[in-house]
N, C-alpha and C positions, 0 to 999 in steps of 0.2 A: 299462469301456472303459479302456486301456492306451496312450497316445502314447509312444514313447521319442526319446531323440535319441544322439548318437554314433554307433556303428556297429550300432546295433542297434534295432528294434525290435518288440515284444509286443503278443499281443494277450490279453485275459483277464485274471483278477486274476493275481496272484503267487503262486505254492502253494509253492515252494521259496525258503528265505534263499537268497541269494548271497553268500558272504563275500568275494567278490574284491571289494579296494579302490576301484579306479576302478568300481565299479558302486553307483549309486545308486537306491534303488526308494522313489520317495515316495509316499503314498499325502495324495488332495486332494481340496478339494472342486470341483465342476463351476466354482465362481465362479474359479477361479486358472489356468482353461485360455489365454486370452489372457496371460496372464502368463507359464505357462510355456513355449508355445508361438512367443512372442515375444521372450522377456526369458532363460530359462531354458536352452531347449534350445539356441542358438547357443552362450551361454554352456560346456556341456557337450561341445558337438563343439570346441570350440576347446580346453578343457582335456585332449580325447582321453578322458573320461569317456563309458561309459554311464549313460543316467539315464531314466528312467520315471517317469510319472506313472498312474497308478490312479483314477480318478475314483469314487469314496463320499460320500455324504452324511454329513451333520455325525455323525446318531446312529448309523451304524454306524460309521465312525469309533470314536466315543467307545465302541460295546460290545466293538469290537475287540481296545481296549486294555486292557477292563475283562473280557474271555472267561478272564482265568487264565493265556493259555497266550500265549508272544513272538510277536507276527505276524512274518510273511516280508518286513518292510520296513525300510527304514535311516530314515525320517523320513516322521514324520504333517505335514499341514498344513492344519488349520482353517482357515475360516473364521474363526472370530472366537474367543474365551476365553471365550464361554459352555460350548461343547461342550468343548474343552480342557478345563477345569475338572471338567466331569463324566466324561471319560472319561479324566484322569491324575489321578484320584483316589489312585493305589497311588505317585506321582512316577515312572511308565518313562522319562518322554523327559527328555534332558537337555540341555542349551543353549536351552531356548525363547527366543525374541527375538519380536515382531512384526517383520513385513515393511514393512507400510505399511497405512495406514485410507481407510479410504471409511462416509458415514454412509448410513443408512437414508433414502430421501427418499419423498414421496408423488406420484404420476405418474400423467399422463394426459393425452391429447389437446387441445391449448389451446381450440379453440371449448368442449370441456367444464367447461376451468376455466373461462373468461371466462364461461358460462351460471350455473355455483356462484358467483359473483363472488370466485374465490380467485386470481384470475391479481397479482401485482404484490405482492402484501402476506403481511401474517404470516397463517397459517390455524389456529387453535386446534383442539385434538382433539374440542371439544364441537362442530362445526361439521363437522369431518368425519363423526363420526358423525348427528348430525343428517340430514345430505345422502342418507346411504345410507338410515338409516330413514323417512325421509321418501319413499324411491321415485326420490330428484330425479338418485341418481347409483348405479353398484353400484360394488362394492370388492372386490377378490381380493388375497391374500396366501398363499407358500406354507403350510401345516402345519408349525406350530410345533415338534411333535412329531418331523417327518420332516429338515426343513430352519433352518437357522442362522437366517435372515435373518427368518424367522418368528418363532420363537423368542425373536428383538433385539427384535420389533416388540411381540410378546409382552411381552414385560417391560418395554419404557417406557412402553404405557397403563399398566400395574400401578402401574407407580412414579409415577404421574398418578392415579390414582385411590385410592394410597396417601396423596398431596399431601407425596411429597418432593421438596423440594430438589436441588438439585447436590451432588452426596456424599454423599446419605444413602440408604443400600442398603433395599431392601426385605427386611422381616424376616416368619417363619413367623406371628408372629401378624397381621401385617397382612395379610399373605396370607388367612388364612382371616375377616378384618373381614366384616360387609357392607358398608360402602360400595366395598371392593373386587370382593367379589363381584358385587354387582349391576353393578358396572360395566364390567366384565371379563365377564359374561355379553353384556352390551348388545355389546361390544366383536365377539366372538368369532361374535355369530350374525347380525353384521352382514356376514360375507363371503359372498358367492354361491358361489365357488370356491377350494380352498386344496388347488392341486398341489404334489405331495412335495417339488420341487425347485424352486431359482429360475431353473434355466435354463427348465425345462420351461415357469412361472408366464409369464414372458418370450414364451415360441414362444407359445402359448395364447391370452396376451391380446390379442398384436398380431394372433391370425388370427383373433378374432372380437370384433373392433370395438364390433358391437351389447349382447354378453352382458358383456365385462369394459372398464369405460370409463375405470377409476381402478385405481393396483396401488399394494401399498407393496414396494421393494424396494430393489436399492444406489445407489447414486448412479453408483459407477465403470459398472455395469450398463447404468445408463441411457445414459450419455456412449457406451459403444461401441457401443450399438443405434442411438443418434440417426445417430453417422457413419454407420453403412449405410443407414438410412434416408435421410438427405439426400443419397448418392450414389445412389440409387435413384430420387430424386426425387420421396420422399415425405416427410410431414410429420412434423419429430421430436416426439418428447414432451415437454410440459412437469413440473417437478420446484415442487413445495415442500417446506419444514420442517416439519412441526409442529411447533408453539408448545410449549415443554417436555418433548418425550419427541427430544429430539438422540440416537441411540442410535451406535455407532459399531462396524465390525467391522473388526477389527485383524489379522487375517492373522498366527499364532502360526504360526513354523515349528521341530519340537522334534527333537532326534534320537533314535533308540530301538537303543540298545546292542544286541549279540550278543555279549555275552564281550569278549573284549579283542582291539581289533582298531583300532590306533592310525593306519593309513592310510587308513580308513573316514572315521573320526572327522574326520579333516583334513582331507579332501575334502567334507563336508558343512560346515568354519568355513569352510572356503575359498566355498562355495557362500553361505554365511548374510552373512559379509565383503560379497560381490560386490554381494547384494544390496542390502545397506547402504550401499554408497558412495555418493558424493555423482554420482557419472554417472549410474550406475542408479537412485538415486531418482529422479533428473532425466525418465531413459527411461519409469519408473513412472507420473510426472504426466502425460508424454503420452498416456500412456493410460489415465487418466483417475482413476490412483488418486493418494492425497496422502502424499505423504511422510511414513513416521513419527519423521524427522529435523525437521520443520518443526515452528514453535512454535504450539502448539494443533491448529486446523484452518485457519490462515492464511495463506494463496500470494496471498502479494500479485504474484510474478513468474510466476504460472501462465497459459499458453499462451491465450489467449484464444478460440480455436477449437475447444478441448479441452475446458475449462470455462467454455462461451459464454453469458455471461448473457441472452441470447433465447432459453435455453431454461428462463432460472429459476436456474440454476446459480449459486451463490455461492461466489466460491472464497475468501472470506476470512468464516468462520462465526465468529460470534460466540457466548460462550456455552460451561460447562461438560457435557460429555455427561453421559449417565443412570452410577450406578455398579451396577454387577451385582452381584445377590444373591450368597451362599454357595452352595456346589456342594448341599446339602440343599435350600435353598429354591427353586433351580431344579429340583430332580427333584421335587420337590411340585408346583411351576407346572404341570409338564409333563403328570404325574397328571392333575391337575385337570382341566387344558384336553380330555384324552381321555371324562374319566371328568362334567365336572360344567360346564364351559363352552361346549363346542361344540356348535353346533346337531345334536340330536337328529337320526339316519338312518335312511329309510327303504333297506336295501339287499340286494339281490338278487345272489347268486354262478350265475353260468351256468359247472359245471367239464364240461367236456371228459372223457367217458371213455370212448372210442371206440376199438379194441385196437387202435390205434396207439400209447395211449399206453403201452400194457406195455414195450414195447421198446425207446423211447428214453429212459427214466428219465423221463421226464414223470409217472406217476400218481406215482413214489414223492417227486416234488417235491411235488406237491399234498397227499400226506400230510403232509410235513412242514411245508408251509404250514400245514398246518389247524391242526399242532401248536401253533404261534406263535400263529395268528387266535384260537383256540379253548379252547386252556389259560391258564388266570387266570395262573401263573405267567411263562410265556414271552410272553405278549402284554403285561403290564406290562414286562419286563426290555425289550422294545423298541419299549415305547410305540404298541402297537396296539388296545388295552384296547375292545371294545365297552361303550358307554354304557348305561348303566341304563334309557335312554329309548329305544335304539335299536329300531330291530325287523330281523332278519335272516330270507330264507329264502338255500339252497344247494339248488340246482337239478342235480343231475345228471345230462349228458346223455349219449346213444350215438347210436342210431335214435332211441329217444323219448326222452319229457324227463317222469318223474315229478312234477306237481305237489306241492307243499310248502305248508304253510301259514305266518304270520307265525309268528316262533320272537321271544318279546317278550323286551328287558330284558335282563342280563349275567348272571344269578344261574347257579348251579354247576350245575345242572338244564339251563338253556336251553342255554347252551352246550356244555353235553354229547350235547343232543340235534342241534346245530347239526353239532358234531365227529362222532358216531355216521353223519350223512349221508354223511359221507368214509368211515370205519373200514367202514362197511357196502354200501359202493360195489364195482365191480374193472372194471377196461378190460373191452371187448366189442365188437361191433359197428361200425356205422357213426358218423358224422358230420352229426347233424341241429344245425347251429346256428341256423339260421332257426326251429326247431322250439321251440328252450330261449329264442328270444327271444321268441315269440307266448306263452309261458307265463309270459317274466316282464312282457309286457306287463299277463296280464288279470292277475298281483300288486298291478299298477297300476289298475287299472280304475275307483277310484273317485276323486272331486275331490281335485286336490292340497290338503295340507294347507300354510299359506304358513308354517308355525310348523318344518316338518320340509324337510330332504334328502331328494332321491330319486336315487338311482343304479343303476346294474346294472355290475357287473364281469366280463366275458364271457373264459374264459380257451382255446384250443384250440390241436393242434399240427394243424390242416391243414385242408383246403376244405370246405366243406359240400357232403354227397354227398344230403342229402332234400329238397332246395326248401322252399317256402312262402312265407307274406307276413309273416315274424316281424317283418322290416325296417320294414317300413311300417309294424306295426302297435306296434312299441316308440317308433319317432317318431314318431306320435301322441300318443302321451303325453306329450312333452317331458323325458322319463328320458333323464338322458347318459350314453352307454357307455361303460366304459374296458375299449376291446380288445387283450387278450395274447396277442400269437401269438408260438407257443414252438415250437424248433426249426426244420429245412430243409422242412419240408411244407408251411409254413403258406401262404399267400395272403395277401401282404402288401396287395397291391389290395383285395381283397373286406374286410378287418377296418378298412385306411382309409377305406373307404365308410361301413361300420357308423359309424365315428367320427364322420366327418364328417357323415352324416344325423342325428344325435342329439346335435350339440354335445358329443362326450365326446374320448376320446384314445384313443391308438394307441401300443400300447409291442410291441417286440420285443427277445426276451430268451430266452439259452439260460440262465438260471437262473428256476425256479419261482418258490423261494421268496422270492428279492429283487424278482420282477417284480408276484407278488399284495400281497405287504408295501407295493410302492411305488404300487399299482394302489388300495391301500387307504388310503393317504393322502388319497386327494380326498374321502372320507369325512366 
């Protein structure tokens, strides 16, 4: 998705640089949209600039930069210097500055804190996890792997189960310890849910109250949800710290050269300047993020209705943040988390191949998913990696839907047989979705295991033309769908039903391969 401001605006990524000066194409993550949309793009109509924002997650972001080839943008903007880090490995962007911080907090409906008795006081990481193992509360976080804010959350249990200090980075041998692993495993298989993104984590939790009761995510996050919630006149959420994992995302905004082109350049100090001022940090705090002009994490003059301590908010934190490993021992963390910490999946692919999709590039996107999903090589380069413990079937459907058996484990075999399901596929026929879901129901048919995931990821460009009771009979099982409806056919009504009868999500998306990638997150 594409916002522009000045006289212009896009919709779709970027495919072509633009070397006309007064144009700006930055590419950001979902978290910096009230920022630019508030902060940014006035900004740019006033200087008579065009300027775009691109909305990407942290790791494609970071592969973007690391593909070989100059993307078609004048300036990346992280989320936070984990992912900067990992994907200016080669040094492209040049001027990076942080914008302004906001820490990770832990959040959730206040009768549920006041029930954990965490409302008021400091809440230690051995107490949050406790809570959730215990049954007495659940926990969501997006996918480490997919999304920044995961990632942060990700590495300050580590640096807690490492038992460092303030300033001492987590290093590759500690990493692979057991007192880190076991606890980092405890850690990871204690979330019920971990959507790609943190806006998505956000939309998700607040619409099912009952299934996600507790999230870890930003602070500024929380502050602009509560405003709408209390203008809605409902109830905001409350925030704590955890006790020693302070982690903090910092907002790196870097510029990415095209040859030499000094009016570019000037318009993006001019843009990093603006931001930095002592006015627009000020407009920044009011919404909800802290100055990273201010000393520490301390606003002792911050808006009090902005960061309203009834909801938990402290705007004057005490205490050094976590310091972030090496750009190495993050891509190892990331590894890990795919390959060796996260709770083992039970997971079902319903693809669409119905000779609709020959025509709109739809099967040749699902090829090139599989590629990613299915090749050791391209599924590590962006951290899609199936688990050793995982089990996968790929369901193919048209008119019918081929049964498949469980395909175990990541080994060069499985997955080959897993990819072979695509490779030996081709468009055809009709449109039986209700048909590919009664089969991956009976996939399901026997007692959940409470140690494993169960999901189904249903992907199709248009309505179901064969009936049945696949609906009913996939939510019985309490397996959550995540449904991708691709291109102008689809029935966006009929895939939000699926969703919503099955606790799962609803993505629409004229890219494939970024929609099963991110469909594949919740994994």
């Amino acid at each position: 998705m594409v916002a522009g401001c000045g006289t212009e605006r896009k919709s779709g990524p970027i495919v072509d640089y633009d070397s006309n000066a007064n144009v700006l194409n930055i590419v950001a993550g979902s978290e910096h949209d009230a920022v630019f949309q508030e902060i940014v793009q006035p900004w740019c109509a006033s200087e008579k600039l065009t300027c775009s924002m691109t909305k990407m997650g942290s790791v494609d972001q970071a592969r973007l930069l690391q593909s070989g080839e100059t993307p078609p943008y004048d300036a990346f903007w992280f989320a936070s210097s984990v992912f900067q880090q990992l994907g200016d490995a080669g040094h492209q962007l040049q001027a990076v500055q942080p914008m302004f911080s906001t820490p990770l907090v832990y959040a959730g409906r206040k009768a549920e804190f006041d029930a954990l008795g965490f409302t008021g006081r400091e809440v230690g990481i051995e107490e949050i996890l406790a809570a959730v193992e215990s049954k007495k509360t659940t926990a969501w976080m997006t996918n480490p792997t997919q999304s920044n804010s995961g990632a942060t959350v990700l590495l300050g249990f580590l640096n807690y189960f490492a038992g460092n200090g303030p300033g001492v980075a987590l290093t590759r041998e500690q990493l692979d310890s057991e007192p880190v692993k076991a606890g980092i495993t405890r850690f990871a298989r204690a979330f019920a849910r971990t959507p790609p993104s943190t806006g998505l984590l956000m939309e998700e939790c607040l619409a099912a109250p009952n299934e996600c009761k507790t999230l870890f995510t930003y602070e500024d996050l929380v502050i602009e949800r509560n405003k709408e919630l209390v203008r809605q006149g409902q109830e905001p959420l409350q925030v704590v710290y955890p006790k020693g994992v302070l982690a903090i995302s910092d907002a790196p905004l870097g510029f990415l050269p095209h040859g030499d082109n000094p009016g570019k350049r000037q318009n993006f100090e001019k843009l990093q300047s603006f931001l930095l001022s002592a006015q627009t940090q000020q407009k920044l705090t009011e919404l909800g993020r802290r100055p990273i002009t201010s000393i520490g994490l301390s606003l002792p003059d911050a808006p009090k209705d902005v960061f309203n301590s009834t909801w938990g908010i402290q705007a004057n934190l005490a205490g050094q943040p976590i310091t972030h490993p090496a750009a190495a021992v993050i891509e190892a963390t990331l590894d890990n988390y795919q390959t060796v910490y996260r709770t083992p999946t039970d997971l079902v692919y319903c693809i669409d191949a119905s000779g609709s999709m020959d025509g709109n590039g739809g099967w040749k996107g699902v090829q090139r998913a599989a590629d990613l999903l299915f090749d050791p090589v391209e599924s590590k380069k962006y951290l899609l990696q199936t688990g050793p413990k995982d089990r996968t079937a790929v369901l193919v459907f048209d008119t019918t839907t081929q049964s498949k058996p469980w395909t175990e484990g990541n080994s060069a075999g499985s997955l080959n047989a897993l990819h072979n399901t695509i490779r030996d596929a081709g468009p055809s026929g009709n449109t039986g979705i209700y048909r590919c879901l009664s089969k991956a129901a009976q996939q399901f048919s026997g007692a959940a295991d409470p140690a494993r995931k169960r999901l189904v990821i249903l992907m199709t460009d248009g309505a179901d033309t064969e009936g049945g009771d696949g609906l009913d009979e996939i939510a019985r099982t309490g397996v959550p769908v995540v449904a991708i409806g691709f291109g102008e056919g689809v029935k966006d009504a009929a895939l939000q039903e699926i969703a919503r009868r099955t606790g799962g999500s609803f993505l629409h998306s004229d890219d494939m391969v970024a929609a099963l990638r991110q469909a594949t997150g919740y994994r």
